[in-house]
Structure formats: structure tokens, C-alpha cells
N, C-alpha and C positions, 0 to 999 in steps of 0.2 A: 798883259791884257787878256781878258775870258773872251773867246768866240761864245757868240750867244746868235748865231746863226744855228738852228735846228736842222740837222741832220733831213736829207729827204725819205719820206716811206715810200713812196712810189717812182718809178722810172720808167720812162716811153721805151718801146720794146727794143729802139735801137741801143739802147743806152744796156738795157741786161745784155745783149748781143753781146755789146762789146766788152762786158764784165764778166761775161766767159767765153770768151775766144770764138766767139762763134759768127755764121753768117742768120743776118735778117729773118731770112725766109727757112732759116733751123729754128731759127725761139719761135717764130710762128707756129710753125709744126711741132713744136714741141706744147705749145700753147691748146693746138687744138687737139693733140693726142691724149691729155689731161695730165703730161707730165710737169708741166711749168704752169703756175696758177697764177691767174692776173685776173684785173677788176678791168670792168667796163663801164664805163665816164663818158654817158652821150656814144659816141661812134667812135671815141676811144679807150683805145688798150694801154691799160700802166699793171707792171709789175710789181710785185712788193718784193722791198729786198730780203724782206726775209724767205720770199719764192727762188728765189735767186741761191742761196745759202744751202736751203733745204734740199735741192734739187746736186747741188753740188756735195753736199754729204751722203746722197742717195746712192749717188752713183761713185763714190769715190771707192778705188781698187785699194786693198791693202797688200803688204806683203808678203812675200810667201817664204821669206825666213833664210832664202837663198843667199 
């Protein structure tokens, strides 16, 4: 059987929180420092997962060959 349930674009900011380890009142902060980009819906804040993603390839360390 096909899931024909569509993947979600957006998630409430506790939800990115928690899809990178992180606490609440960090994605916030991260939100208003303009490193994590989200849409505002009335008096709320949803992230896009692909902010989520982006934000996570921005800062990702590589190796140092050690």
C-alpha cells in the first residue's frame, strides 16, 4: 500500500527544537538572530524543514583528516 499522506513543510518551533537536539528557547534565538528562517502565520512561528536542513549543513564541521 502507497502512503499518500504528504510529507509536512512547515513545523512549530518545538518540533525543529527537537530535530536538532536542541532546547526551545535556542531555535528561538536562533530564529531571531536570522540564523534559522521561519514563516509567521497570524501570531505564529512554523519553520520550514528545509530551514531546518540548511541551517544544519551551515554549520556542519568536517574533518580534519586526523
Amino acid at each position: 500500500m502507497v502512503d499518500t499522506q504528504p510529507s509536512p513543510m512547515l513545523v512549530k518551533v518545538a518540533q525543529a527544537a527537537w530535530l536538532m537536539s536542541i532546547s526551545r528557547a535556542k531555535a528561538y534565538a536562533l530564529m531571531e538572530s536570522g540564523e534559522l528562517e521561519y514563516v509567521k502565520i497570524g501570531r505564529s512561528r512554523r519553520v520550514p524543514l528545509s530551514a531546518v536542513r540548511d541551517l544544519i549543513e551551515r554549520n556542519r564541521v568536517g574533518r580534519t583528516g586526523r
